[in-house]
DOSETI-647372 format. One record per residue: x, y, z of N, C-alpha, C in turn; residue in three letters. Coordinates in pm, whole numbers, plus 50000, padded with zeros to 5 digits. Layout:
BEGIN
XYZXYZXYZAla;...
END
This chain:
BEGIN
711691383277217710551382977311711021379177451Unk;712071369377436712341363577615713401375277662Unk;714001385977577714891395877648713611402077687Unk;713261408977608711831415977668711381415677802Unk;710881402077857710751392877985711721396678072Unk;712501393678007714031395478141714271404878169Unk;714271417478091714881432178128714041435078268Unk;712611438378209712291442078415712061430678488Unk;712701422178504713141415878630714311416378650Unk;715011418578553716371425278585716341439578673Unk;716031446378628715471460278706715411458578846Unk;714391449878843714051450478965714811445079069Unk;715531429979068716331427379128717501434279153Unk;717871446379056719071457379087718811466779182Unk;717081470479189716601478479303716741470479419Unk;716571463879389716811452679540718311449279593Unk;719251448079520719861449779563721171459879584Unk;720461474579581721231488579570720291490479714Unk;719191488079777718461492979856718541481279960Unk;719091470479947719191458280055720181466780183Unk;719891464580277720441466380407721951457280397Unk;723171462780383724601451980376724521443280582Unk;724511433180522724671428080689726581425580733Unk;726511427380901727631423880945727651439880928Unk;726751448780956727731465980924726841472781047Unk;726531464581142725671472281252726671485381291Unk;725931493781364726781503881410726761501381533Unk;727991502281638727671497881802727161509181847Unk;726571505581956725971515882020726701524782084Unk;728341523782141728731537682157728991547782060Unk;728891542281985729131551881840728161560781818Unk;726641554681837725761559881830725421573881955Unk;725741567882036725951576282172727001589182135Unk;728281584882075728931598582033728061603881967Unk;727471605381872727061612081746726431619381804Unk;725461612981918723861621481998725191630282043Unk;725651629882090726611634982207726991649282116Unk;727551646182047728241652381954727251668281902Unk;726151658781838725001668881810724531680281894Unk;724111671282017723781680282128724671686482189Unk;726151688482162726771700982193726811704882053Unk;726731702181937726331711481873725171722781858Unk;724311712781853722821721481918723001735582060Unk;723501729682153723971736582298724491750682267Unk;726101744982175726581756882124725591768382043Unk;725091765081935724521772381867723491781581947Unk;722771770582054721931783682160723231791882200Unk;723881785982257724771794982328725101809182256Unk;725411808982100725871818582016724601823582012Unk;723721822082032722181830681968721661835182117Unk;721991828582215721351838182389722621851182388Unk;724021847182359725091858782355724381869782270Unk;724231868482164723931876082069722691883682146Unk;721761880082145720811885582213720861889882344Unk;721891886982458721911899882534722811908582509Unk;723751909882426724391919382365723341931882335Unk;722681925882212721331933082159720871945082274Unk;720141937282357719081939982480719861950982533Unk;721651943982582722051954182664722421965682574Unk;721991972082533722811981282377721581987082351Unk;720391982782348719031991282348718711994982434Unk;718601986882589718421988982679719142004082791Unk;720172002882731721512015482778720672027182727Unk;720312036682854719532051282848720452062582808Unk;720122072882718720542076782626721382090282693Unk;722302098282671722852108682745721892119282671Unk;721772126682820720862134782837722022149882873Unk;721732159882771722072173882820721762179682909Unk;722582190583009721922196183145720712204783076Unk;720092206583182718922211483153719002227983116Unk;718312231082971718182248582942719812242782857Unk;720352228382835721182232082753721372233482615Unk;720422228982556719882227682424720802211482406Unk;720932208482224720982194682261722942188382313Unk;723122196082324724652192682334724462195682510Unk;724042201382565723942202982714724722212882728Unk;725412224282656726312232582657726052247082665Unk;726072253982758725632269782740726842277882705Unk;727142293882710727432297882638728482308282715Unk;729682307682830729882312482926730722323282888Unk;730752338782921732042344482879732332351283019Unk;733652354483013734472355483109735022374983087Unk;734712384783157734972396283157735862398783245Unk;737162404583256737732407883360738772422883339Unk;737922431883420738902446583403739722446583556Unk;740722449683532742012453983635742822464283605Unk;743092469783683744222479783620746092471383652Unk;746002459983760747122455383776747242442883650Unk;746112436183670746372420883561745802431583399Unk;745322438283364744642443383208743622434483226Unk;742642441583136741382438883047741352426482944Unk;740472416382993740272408282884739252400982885Unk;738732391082759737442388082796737462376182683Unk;736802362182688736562352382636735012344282661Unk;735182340682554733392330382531733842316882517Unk;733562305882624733492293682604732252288082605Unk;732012275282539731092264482575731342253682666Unk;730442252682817730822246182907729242238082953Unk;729902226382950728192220182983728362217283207Unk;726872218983204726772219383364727392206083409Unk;728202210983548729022198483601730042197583526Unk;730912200683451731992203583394732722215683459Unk;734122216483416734622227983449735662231183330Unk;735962247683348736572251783221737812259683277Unk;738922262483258740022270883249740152282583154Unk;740102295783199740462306483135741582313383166Unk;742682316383007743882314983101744232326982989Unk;744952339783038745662352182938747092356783019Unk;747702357982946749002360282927749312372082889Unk;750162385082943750042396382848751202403382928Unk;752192410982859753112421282898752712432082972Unk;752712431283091752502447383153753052458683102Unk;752272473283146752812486483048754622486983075Unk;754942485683167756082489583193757312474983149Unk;756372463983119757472456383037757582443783142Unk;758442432983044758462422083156759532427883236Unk;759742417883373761022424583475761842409283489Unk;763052408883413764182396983432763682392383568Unk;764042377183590763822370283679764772357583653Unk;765672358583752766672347483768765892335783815Unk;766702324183795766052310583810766092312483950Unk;766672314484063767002315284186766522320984260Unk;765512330684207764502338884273763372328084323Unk;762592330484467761752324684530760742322084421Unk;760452309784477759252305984319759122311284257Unk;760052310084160760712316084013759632306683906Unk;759382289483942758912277283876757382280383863Unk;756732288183894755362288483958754902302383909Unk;755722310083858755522320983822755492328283694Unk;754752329983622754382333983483755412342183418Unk;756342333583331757442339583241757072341183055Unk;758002347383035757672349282876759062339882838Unk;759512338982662759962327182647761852333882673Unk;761762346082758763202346282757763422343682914Unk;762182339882968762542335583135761462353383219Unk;761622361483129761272373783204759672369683263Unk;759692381083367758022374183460757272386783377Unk;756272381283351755112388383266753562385983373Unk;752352391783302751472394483431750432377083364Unk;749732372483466749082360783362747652367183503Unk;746422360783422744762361983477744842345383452Unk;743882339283575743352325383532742002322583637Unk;740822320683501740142318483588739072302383559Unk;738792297183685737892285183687736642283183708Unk;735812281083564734122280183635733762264883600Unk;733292269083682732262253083744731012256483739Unk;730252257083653728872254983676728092244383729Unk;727022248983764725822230783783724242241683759Unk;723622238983690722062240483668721092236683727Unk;720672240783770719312237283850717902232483768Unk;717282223683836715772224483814715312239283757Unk;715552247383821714622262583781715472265983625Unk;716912258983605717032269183511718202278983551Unk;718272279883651720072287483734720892281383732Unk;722502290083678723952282883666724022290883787Unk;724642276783888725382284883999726692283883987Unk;727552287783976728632289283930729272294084012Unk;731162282684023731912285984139733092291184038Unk;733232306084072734672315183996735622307984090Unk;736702305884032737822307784102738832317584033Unk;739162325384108740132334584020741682335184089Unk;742652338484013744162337183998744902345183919Unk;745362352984055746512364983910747402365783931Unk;748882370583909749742375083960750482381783826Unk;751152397683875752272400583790753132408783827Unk;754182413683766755742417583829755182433183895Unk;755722439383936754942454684040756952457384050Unk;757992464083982758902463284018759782453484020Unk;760832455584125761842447484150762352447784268Unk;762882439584340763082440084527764372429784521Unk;765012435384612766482423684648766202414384736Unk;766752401784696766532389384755767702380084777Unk;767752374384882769022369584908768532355484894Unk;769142344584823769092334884792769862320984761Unk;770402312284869771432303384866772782312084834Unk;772712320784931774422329084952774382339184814Unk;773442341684803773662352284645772222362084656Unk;773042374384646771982382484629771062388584468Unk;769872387584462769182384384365767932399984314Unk;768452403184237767472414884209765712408884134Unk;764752404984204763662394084144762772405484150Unk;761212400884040760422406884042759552406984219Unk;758932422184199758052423784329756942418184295Unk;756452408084332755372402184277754172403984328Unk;752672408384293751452408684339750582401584298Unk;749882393384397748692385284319747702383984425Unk;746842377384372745772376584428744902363584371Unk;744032359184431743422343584508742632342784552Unk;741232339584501740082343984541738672331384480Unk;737762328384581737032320284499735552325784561Unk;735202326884473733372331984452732182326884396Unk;730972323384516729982322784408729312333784320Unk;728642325484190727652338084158726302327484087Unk;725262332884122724252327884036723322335283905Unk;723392324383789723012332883676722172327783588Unk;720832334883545719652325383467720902323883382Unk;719862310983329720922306283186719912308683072Unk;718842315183071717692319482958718462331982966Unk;719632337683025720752348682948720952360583091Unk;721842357483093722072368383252723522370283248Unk;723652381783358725052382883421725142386083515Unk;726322384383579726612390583715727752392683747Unk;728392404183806730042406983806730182407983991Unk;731572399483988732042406884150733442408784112Unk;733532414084263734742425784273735752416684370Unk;737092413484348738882411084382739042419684489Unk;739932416884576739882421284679741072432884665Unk;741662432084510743012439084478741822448584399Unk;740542450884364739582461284275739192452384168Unk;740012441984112739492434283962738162429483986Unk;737662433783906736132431583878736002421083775Unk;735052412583796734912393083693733752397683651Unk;733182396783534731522394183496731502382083417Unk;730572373683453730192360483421728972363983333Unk;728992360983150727372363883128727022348783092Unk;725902345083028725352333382993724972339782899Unk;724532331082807724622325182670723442316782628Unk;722302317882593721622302782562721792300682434Unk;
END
């Protein structure tokens, strides 16, 4: 009966003293001061990582989306081909995709009827001049469009055209040595032309007869 008695006051005095405050264990107050300290650049940081994050976000949604030239469908790209008859450079003809404000290079390479004509390294701009892979000068076409589109719907378009090929052979005297080099003809020419891009064409004429036709494509 007297254990009985004793057990919960035993109890209880164990709660009392597992939950008593230990004295002599104050914490000083700079200590306390670190901890705030401490926290609140923790706190600080964590905004810091969550305002970054979020203008990252903003700026990344916010960024307006690329837009195709206009009449280009969704790539902004129309449909350009390049016609060119000569009787000095030959006949040839290519289809690129070129979006407005861009520019494109069209470039052919081809043996004239009568064959390439040897060309020594020593011949006057020999470096500059369209060879095949044994050095011989062969005829080359090159041409450059530049489009830009308009509000209405018109590629105005700047040709540049570039030819040259061998016409013979002519003697040339060159650093004390005389040089049998191709007779070379070319021609250099830059033109506008304007062309719906809902599908058009338009051809001009080289001042050597080569005729360019530019068509469009939608």
């Amino acid at each position: 009966m007297r254990l009985r008695r004793i057990a919960p006051r035993l109890a209880v005095d164990w709660q009392r003293i597992m939950h008593r405050k230990p004295r002599g264990t104050r914490v000083p107050p700079h200590y306390k001061e670190v901890s705030m300290s401490q926290r609140s650049l923790s706190v600080a940081a964590s905004w810091s990582v969550v305002f970054a994050a979020a203008c990252v976000s903003a700026s990344v949604f916010a960024a307006p989306p690329v837009k195709g030239s206009l009449k280009g469908g969704g790539t902004g790209q129309l449909e350009y081909t390049v016609k060119v008859d000569s009787k000095t450079f030959g006949n040839t003809q290519e289809t690129r995709k070129i979006r407005s404000g861009e520019t494109d290079d069209f470039n052919w390479k081809s043996v004239p009827p009568s064959g390439a004509v040897a060309m020594p390294d020593g011949c006057p701009n020999a470096d500059n001049l369209p060879r095949d892979a044994n050095g011989a000068m062969v005829r080359q076409t090159q041409v450059r469009l530049a489009p830009s589109v308009d509000a209405k719907g018109v590629a105005n378009v700047q040709l540049s055209f570039q030819a040259a090929a061998p016409k013979g052979t002519r003697g040339v005297t060159a650093g004390g040595k005389s040089l049998q080099c191709p007779d070379v003809v070319s021609v250099s020419q830059v033109k506008w032309v304007s062309i719906p891009t809902n599908g058009g064409s338009k051809s001009v004429s080289m001042s050597d007869g080569t005729r360019v036709t530019v068509s469009i494509k939608h």
